[in-house]
C-alpha positions as CSV (number, residue, x, y, z in Angstrom):
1,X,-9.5,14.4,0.1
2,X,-12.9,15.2,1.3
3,X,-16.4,13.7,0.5
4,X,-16.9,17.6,-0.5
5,X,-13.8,17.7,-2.5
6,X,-14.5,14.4,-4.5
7,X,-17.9,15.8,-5.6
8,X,-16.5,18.8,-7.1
9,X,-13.6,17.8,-8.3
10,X,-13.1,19.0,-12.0
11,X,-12.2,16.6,-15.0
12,X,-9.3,18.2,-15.8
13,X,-7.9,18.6,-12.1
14,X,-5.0,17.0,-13.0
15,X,-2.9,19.1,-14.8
16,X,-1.4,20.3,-11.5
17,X,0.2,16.9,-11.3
18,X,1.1,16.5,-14.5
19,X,2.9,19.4,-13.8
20,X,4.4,17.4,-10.6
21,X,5.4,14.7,-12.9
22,X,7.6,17.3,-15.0
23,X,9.8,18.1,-12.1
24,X,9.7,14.5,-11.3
25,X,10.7,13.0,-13.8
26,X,14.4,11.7,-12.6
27,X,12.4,10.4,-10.0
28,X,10.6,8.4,-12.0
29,X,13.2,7.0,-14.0
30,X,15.1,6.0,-11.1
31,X,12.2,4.6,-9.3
32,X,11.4,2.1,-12.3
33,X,14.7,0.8,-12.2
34,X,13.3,-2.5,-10.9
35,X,11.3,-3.1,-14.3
36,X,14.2,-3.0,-16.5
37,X,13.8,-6.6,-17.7
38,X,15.8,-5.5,-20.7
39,X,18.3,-8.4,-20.7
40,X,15.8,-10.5,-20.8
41,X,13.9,-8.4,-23.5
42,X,17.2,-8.9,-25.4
43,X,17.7,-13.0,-24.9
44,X,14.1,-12.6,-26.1
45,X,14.9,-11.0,-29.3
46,X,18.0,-12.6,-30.3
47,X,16.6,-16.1,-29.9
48,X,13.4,-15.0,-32.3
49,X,16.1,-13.4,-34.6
50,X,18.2,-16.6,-34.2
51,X,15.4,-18.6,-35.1
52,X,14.7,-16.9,-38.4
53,X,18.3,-16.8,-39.0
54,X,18.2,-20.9,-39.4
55,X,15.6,-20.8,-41.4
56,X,17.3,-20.5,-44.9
57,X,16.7,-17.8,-45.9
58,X,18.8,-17.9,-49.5
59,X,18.0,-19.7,-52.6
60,X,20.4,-22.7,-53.3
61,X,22.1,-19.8,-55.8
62,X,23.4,-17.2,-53.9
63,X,21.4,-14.2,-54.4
64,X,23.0,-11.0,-55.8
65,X,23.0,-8.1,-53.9
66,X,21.2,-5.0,-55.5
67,X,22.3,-1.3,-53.6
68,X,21.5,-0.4,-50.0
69,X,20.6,-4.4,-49.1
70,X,23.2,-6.0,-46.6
71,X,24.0,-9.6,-46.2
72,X,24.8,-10.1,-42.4
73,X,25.9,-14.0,-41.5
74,X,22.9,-16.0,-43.0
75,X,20.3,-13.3,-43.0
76,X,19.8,-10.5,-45.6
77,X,18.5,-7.0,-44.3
78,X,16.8,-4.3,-46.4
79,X,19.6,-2.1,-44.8
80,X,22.1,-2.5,-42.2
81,X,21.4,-3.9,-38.8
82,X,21.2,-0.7,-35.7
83,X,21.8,-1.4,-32.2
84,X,19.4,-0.1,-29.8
85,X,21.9,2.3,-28.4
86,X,22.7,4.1,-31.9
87,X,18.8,4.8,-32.3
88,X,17.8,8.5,-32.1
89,X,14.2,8.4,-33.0
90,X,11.5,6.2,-34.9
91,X,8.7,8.1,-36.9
92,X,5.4,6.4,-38.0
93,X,2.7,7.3,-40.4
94,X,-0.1,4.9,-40.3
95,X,-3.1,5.6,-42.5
96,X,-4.5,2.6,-41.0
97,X,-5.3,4.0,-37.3
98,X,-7.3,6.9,-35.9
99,X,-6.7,10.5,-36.8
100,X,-5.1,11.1,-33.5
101,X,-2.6,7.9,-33.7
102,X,-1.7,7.9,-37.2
103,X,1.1,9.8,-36.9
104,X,3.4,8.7,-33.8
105,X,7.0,7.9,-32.9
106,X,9.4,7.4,-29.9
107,X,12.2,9.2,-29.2
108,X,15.1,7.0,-27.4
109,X,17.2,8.1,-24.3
110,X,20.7,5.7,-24.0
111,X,22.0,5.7,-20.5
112,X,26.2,5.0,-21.4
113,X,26.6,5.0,-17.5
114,X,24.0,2.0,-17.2
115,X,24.1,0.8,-20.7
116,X,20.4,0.8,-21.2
117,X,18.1,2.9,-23.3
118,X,14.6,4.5,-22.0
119,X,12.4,5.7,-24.0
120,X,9.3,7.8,-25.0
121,X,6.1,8.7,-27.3
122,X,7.5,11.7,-29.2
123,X,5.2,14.8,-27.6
124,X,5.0,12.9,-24.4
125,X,8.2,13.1,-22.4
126,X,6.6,13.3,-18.9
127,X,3.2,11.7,-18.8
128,X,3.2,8.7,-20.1
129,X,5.6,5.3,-19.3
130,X,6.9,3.0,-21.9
131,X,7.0,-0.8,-21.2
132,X,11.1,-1.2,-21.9
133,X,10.4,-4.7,-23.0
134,X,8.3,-3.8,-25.8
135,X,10.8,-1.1,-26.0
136,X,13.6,-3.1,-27.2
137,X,11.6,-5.6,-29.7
138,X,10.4,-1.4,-31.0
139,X,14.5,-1.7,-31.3
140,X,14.8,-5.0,-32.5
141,X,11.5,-4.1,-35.2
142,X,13.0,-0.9,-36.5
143,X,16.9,-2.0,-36.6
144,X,16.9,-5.8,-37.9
145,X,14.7,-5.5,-40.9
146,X,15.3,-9.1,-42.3
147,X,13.5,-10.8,-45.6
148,X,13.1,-14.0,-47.0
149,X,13.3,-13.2,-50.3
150,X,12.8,-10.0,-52.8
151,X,9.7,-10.4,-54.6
152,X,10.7,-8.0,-57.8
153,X,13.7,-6.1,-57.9
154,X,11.7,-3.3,-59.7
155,X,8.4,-2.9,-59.3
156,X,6.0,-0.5,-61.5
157,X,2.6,-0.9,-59.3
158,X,3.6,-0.9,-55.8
159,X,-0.2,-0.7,-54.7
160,X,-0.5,-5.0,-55.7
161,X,1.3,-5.1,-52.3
162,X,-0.2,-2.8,-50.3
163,X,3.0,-0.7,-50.5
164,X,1.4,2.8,-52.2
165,X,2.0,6.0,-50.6
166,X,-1.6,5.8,-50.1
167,X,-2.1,2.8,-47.6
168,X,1.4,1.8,-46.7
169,X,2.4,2.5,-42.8
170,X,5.7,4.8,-43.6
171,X,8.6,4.1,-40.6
172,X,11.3,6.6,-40.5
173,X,14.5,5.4,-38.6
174,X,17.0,8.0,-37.1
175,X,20.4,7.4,-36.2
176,X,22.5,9.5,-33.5
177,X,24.7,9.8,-36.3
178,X,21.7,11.8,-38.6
179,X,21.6,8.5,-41.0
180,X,18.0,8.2,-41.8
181,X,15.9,4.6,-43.4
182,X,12.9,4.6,-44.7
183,X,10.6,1.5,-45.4
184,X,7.1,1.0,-45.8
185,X,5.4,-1.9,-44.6
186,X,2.4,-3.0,-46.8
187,X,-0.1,-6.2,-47.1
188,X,0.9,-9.5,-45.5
189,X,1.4,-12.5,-47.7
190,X,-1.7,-14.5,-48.9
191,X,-0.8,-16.8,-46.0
192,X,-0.8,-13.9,-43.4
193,X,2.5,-14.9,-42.3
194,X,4.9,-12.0,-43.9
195,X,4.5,-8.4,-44.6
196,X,5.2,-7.7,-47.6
197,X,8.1,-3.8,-47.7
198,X,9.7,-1.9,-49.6
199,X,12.3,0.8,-49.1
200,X,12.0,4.6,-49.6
201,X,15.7,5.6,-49.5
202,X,18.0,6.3,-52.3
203,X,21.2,4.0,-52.0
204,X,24.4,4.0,-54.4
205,X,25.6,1.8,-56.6
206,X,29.3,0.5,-57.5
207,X,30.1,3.4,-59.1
208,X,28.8,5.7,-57.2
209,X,25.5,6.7,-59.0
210,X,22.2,7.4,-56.8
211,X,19.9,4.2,-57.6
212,X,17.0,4.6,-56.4
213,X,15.4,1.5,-54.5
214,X,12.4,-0.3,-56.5
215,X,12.5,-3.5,-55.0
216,X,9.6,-5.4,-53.0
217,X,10.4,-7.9,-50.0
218,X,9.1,-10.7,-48.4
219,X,10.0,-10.6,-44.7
220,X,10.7,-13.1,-42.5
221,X,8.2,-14.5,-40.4
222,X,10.0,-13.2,-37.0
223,X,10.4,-9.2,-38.3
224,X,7.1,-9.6,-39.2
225,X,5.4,-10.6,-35.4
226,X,8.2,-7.9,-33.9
227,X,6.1,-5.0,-36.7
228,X,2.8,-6.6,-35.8
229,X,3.6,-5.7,-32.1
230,X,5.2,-2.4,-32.7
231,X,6.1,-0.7,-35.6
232,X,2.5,-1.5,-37.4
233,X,0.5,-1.5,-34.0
234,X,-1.2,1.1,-32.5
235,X,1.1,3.4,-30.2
236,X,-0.9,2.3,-27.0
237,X,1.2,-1.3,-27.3
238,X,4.0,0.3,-26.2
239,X,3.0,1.5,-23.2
240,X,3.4,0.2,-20.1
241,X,-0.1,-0.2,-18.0
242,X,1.1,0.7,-15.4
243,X,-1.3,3.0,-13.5
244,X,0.5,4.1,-10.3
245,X,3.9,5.0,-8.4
246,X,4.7,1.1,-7.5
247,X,4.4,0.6,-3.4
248,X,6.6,-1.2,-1.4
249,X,4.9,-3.6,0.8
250,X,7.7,-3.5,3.8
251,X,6.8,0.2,3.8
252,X,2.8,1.1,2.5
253,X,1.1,3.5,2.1
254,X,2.0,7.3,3.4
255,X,-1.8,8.1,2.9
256,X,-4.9,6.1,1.1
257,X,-8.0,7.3,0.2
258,X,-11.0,5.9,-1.8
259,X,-14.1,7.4,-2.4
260,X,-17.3,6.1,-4.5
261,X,-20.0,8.1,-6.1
262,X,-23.0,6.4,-4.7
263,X,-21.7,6.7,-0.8
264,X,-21.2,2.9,-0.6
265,X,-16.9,3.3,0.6
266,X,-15.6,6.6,1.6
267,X,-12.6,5.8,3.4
268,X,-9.5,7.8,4.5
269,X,-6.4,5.8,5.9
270,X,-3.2,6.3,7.5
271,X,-0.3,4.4,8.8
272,X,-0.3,3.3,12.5
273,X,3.2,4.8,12.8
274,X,2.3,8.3,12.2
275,X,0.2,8.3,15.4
276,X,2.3,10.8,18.1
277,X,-1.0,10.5,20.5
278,X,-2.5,7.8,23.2
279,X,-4.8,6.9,20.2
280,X,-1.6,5.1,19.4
281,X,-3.4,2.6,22.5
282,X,-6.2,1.6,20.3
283,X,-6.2,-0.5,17.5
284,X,-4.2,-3.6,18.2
285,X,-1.7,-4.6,16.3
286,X,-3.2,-3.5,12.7
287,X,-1.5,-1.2,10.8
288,X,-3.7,1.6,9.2
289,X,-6.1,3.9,10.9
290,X,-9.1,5.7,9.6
291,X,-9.3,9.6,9.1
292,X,-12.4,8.5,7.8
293,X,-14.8,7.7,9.1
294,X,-12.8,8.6,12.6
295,X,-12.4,6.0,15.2
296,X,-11.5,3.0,13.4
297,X,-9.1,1.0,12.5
298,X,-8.3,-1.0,8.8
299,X,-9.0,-4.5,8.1
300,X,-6.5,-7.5,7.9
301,X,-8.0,-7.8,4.5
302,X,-7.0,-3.9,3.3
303,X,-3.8,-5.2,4.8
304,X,-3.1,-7.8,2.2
305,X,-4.3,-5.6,-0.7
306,X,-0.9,-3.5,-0.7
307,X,0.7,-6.6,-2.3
308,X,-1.5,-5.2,-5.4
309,X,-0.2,-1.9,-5.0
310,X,3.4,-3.1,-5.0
311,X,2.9,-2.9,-9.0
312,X,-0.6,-1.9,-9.5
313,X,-1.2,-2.0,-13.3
314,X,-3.6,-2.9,-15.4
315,X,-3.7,-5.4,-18.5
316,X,-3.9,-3.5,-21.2
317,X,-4.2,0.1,-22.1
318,X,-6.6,1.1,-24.6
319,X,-5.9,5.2,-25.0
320,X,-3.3,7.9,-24.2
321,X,-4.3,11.5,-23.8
322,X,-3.6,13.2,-26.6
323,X,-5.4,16.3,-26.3
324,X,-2.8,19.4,-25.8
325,X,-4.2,21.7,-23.1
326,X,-2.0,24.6,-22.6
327,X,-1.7,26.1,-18.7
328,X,0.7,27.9,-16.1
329,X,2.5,26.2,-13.0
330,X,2.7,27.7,-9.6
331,X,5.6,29.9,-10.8
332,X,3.8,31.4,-13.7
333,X,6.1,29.7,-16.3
334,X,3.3,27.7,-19.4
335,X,3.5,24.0,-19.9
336,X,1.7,21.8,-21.8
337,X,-0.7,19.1,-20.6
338,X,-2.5,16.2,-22.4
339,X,-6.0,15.5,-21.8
340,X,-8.8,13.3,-22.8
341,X,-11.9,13.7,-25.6
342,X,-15.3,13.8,-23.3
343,X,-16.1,11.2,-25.9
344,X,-13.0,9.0,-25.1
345,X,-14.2,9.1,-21.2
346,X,-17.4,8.4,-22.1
347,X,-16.4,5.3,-24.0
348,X,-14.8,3.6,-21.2
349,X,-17.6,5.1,-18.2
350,X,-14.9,7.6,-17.1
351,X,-16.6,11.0,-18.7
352,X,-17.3,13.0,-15.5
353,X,-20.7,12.0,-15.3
354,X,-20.0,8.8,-15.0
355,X,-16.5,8.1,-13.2
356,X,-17.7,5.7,-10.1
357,X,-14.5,5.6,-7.7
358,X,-11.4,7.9,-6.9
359,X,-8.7,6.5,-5.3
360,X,-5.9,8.7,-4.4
361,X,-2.7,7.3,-2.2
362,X,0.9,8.6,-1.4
363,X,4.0,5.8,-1.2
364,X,7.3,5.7,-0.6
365,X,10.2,3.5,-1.8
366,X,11.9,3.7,1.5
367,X,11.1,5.5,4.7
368,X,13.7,8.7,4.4
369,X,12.3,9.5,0.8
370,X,9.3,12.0,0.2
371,X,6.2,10.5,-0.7
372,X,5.0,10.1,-4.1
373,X,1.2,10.7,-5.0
374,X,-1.1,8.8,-7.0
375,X,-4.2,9.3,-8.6
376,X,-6.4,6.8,-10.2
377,X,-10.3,6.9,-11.5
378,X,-12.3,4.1,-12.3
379,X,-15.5,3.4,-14.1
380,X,-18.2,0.8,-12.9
381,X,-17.9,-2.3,-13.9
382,X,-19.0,-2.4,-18.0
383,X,-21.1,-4.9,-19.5
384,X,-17.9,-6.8,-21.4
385,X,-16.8,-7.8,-17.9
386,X,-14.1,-5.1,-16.7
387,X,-12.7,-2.1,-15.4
388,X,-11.4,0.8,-16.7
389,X,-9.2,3.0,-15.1
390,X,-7.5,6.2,-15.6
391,X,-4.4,7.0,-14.1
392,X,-3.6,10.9,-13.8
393,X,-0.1,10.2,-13.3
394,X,0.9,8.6,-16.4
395,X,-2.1,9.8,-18.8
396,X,-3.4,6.6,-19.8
397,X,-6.7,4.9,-19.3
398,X,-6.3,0.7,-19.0
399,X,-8.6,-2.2,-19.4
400,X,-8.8,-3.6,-15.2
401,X,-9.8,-7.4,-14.2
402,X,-12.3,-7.1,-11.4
403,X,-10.2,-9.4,-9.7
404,X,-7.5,-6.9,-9.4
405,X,-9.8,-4.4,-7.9
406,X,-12.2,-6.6,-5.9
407,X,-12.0,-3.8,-3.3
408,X,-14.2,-1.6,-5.4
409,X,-17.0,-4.0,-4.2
410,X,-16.7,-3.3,-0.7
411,X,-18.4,-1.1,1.4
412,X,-16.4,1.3,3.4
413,X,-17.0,-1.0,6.8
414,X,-15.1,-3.9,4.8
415,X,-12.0,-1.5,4.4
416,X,-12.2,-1.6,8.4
417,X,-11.5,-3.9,11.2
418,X,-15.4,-5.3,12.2
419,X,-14.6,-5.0,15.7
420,X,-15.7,-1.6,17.2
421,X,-12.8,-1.6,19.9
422,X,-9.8,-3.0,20.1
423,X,-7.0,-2.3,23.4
424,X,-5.2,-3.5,25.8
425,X,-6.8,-4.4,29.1
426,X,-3.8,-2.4,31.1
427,X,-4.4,0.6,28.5
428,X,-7.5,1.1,30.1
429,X,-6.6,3.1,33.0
430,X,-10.9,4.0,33.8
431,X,-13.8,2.1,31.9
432,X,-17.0,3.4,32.7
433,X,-20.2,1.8,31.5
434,X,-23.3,3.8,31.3
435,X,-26.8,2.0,30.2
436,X,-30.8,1.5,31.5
437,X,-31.1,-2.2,32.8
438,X,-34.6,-3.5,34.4
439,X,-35.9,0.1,33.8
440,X,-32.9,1.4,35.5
441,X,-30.4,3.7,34.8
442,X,-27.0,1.7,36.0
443,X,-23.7,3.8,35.6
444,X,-20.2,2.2,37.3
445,X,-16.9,3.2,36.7
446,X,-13.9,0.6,36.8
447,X,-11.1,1.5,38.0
448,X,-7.9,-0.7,37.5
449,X,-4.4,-0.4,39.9
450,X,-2.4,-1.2,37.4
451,X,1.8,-1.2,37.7
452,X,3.9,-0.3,34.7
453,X,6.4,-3.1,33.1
454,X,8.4,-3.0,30.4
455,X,6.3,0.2,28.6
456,X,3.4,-1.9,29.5
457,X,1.0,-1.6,32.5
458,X,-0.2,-5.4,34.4
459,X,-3.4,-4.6,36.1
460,X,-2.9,-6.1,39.2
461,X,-6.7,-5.3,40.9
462,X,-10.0,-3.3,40.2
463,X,-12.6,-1.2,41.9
464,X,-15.9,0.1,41.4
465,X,-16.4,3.2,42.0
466,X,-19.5,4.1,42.7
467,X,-19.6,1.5,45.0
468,X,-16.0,1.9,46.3
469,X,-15.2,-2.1,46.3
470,X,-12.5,-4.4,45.4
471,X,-14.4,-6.5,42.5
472,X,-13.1,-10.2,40.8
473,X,-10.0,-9.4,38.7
474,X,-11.4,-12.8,36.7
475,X,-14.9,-11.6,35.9
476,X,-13.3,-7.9,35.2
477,X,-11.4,-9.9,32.5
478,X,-14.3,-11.4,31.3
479,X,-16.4,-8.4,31.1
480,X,-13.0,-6.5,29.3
481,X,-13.0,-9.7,26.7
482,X,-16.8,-9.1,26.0
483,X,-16.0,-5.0,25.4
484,X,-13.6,-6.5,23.0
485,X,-16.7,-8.6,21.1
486,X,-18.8,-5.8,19.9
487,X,-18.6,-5.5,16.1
488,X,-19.6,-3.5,13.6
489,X,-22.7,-5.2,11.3
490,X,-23.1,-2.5,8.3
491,X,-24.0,0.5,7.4
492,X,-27.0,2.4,8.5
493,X,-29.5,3.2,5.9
494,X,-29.1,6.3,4.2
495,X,-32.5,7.4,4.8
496,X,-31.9,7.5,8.3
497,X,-31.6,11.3,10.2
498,X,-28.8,10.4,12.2
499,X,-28.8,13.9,13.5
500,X,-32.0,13.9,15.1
501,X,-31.4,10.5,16.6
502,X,-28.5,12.1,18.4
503,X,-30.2,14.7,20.0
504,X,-31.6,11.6,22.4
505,X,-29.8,10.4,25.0
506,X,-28.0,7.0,24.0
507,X,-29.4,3.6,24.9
508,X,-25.6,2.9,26.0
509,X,-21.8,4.2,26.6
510,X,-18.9,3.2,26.9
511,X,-15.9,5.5,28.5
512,X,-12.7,4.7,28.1
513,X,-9.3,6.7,29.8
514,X,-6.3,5.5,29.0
515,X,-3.0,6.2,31.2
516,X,-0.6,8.8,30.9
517,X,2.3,7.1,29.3
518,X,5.9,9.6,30.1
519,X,8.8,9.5,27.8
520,X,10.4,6.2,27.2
521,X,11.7,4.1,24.5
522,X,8.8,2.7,23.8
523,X,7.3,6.1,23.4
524,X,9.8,8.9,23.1
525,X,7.6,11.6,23.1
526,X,5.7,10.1,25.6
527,X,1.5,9.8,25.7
528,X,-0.9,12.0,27.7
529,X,-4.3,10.4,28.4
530,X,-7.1,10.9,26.0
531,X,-10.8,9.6,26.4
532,X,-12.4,7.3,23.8
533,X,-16.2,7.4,24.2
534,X,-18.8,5.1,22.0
535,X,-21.9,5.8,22.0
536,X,-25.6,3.9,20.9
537,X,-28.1,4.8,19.3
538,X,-31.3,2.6,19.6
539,X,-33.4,2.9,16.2
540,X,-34.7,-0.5,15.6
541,X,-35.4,-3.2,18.1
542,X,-32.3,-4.9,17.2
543,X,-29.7,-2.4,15.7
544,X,-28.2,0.7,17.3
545,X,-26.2,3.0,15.8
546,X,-22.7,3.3,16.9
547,X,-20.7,6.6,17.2
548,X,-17.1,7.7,18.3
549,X,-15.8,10.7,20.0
550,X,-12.2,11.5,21.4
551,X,-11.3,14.1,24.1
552,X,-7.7,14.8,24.3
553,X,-5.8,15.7,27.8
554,X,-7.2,19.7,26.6
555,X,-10.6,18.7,26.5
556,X,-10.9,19.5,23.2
557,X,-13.1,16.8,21.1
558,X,-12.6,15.0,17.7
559,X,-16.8,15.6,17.6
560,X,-18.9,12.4,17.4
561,X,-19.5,10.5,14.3
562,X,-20.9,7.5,13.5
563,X,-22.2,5.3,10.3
564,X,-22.0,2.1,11.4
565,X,-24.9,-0.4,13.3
566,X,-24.3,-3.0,16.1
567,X,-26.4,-5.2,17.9
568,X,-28.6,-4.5,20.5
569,X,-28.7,-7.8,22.2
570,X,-24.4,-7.3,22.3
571,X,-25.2,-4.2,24.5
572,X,-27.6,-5.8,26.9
573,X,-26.0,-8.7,27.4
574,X,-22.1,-6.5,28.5
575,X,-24.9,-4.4,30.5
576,X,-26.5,-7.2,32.4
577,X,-22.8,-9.1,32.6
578,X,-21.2,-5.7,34.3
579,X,-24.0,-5.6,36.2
580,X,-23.0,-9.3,37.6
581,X,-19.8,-7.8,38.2
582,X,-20.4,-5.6,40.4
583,X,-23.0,-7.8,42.3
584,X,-19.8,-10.6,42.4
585,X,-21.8,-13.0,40.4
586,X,-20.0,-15.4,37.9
587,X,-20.4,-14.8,34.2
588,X,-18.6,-15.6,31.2
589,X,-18.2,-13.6,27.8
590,X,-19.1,-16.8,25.7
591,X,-22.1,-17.0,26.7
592,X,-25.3,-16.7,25.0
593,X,-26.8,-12.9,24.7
């Protein structure tokens, strides 16, 4: 994604990938295998359920049944108990929440071959996730409804407990086998301990005559936390906050990209491994090198942040999408989208005036599968302390801890590794150094004989040149470690015309060759020799900025850039030090500048 791209990028650019996440969706499924937790979801829920069970909850009389309840070991149940697997669909009217949520459901997907059920928010098959813990105590809520005790066995003024048509939240249970229940859940007790329900089915009594179910319940204290969670809860408890594909940290990133509106990080990574080129030779051992800004390498400190990406979620999620946009895929065929209120952004600092990063990155699971993309857009940081991000993929915007996301306070030279240079000294098959010292212009190529080992080349002597000598492979080394110690400081201000600074000739260079590398192991396509020129650009007394250009073996150029500053004393001192070199005067990279 370019800086271009980023600016113009419209709010509702991601139905295309919504679109993606419809012909993805076995993917998805099977890529979430790792969070099904739901055995443990279950031991969960049965020991809650066990707990109320030992809780008595009969008077010392035993209680007579009226039609449609079910006594089930010590615990009584408003109808029979439902596995999780012989669940259909839950629907929910409650008056209680938002226009938009008030009327929600999920509609359940059993797997018989892996004896687990999935899950989703009925209109939402493909863009939003469920969390399948929360998913089974939604099962546990809407299949075990147990009471304490029935309050009246007819009641004439169902509004005393909150139970009216009115203001009661209305949950429809139904079965695979078409069997529908009915109950509405109404105040809690004065206590605020136990919801207080009734039923709204018609049962049968012994002999056989519809009786239609008056009665009022007290429910136990454990169905009542599982409704409080889910059944009376708004929709967005069930959803997982998760915000992105999960990365694997053995593999990373395919691609990362982050981008923030005031210019502070624009940044553009890619693994090491998908380098085919000699700029394979530069960067060390780190893992990630920049697209942009060109000519760099990423941080030991981006390298850690993957672990974050390995689940990258947030803590809570605070809205869905839920309004239907209607559009056509590549193929012409019409889908159906869900997209945010401008007012919904705007709550959360994600309306389009106001969204402050966009990070976009492709991952894989494993290295033979195809990449899957991610998009997520965050707001500033808001005045109660946190983040807020929306993911594109799954259609949800989450409440972030800033420690999560610490990133988002970098600048983009923190995303990359602070040393300007880093190689090998037997990658260096020509290092020229080109700079004015004492008022003169001093220019000397090095030259290294170098032998190849093991994929590797030993430098075994060096000349100058210009001056066509034999110089002190020691003090060549020492001038190579001190190439090695120029680092990059900060940005350069904004205000300054880097352009017309470039039109000057630079207060130093720096040209590097490396070897031509032919096919091996090591390097099966083999490497043909590219040039790596930095360049300075003197524009305070101190600071210079620093810019990068490659040639490859064609001649053709990457183009120079540059946004970074270095010091000037760094420069002077690897001037005056190469300088020594070449005169055969001792010198060592440690000391001062």
């Amino acid at each position: 994604m370019s800086e271009k791209q980023f600016e113009t990028m419209p709010p509702n650019s991601q139905k295309k990938k919504q679109s993606f996440l419809a012909r993805r969706l076995n993917t998805l499924v099977a890529l979430f295998v790792i969070l099904a937790v739901l055995v443990a979801g279950y031991f969960l829920v049965k020991s809650a359920l066990t707990e109320d069970v030992e809780t008595p909850t009969t008077t010392e009389e035993p209680i007579t049944l009226l039609p449609g309840e079910v006594k089930s070991d010590k615990s009584l149940l408003v109808y029979p108990s439902v596995d999780q697997k012989d669940i259909d669909e839950v629907r929910i009217h409650n008056p209680e929440l938002e226009e938009k949520y008030r009327d929600w459901g999920i509609k359940f997907l059993y797997n018989d071959k892996e004896k687990r059920s999935l899950g989703y928010i009925l209109g939402h098959e493909n863009d939003i996730y469920l969390d399948e813990t929360k998913l089974t105590l939604f099962a546990a809520a809407a299949g075990n409804v147990i009471f304490t005790r029935r309050v009246v066995d007819v009641c004439e003024d169902y509004s005393i407990y909150g139970l009216s048509e009115e203001e009661a939240t209305r949950v429809e249970v139904k079965l695979t086998n078409g069997t529908v229940y009915t109950v509405y859940i109404g105040n809690l007790n004065p206590s605020g301990t136990a919801y207080y329900l009734r039923s709204g089915d018609t049962a049968t009594d012994e002999n056989g005559n519809p009786y239609e179910r008056k009665a009022v319940y007290l429910l136990t204290t454990g169905t009542t936390t599982y409704m409080k969670e889910t059944l009376a809860a708004r929709p967005t408890a069930m959803l997982s906050p998760l915000l992105a594909y999960p990365v694997n940290p053995e593999v990373g990133f395919a691609a990362f990209e982050l981008f923030s509106v005031n210019g502070d990080i624009k940044i553009s990574l890619r693994p090491r491994s998908l380098i085919t080129s000699a700029e394979k030779l530069f960067g060390g051992s780190f893992n990630y090198y920049a697209v942009e800004p060109a000519g760099y390498y990423a941080s030991a400190a981006f390298d850690t942040r993957i672990e974050v990406f390995e689940m990258f979620q947030g803590s809570e999620v605070m809205e869905y999408g839920t309004k239907q946009v209607k559009d056509t895929d590549e193929d012409g065929k019409e889908y159906v989208y869900y997209d945010f209120e401008t007012d919904v952004l705007a709550k959360y600092g994600l309306d389009a005036n106001r969204v402050q990063y966009i990070m976009h990155f492709a991952s894989v699971q494993d290295e033979s599968a195809q990449p899957l993309e991610s998009d997520v857009w965050f707001s500033d940081l808001q005045p109660d302390g946190y983040y807020y991000a929306r993911s594109l993929n799954f259609n949800i915007i989450a409440k972030i801890d800033p420690a999560m996301v610490d990133f988002l306070g970098w600048k983009t030279v923190d995303f990359l590794d602070a040393y300007a240079l880093r190689l090998n000294i037997g990658n260096a098959a020509k290092l020229t150094l080109k700079g004015t010292i004492d008022g003169k212009l001093f220019e000397e190529s090095f030259v290294p004989s170098s032998q190849l080992q093991e994929s590797e080349y030993i430098v075994q002597s060096v000349r100058a040149e210009k001056l066509n000598k034999q110089l002190s492979m020691t003090y060549y080394r020492e001038l190579f470690r001190e190439l090695l110690t120029i680092t990059l400081q900060g940005n350069v201000p904004a205000e300054l015309d880097k352009e017309a600074l470039m039109e000057n000739a630079p207060y130093f260079e720096i040209r590097i060759e490396t070897p031509k590398y032919n096919k091996s192991d090591r390097y099966p396509e083999g490497l043909a020799s590219i040039t790596r020129v930095l360049r300075f650009y003197q524009y305070t007394n101190g600071r210079a900025l620093v810019t990068v250009e490659t040639i490859d073996a064609s001649g053709k150029s990457s183009g120079e850039n540059g946004s970074f500053y270095v010091r000037v004393s760094r420069l002077d001192k690897l001037l005056s030090d190469a300088k020594k070199l070449c005169n055969g005067e001792e010198f060592s990279f440690r000391d001062k500048e």
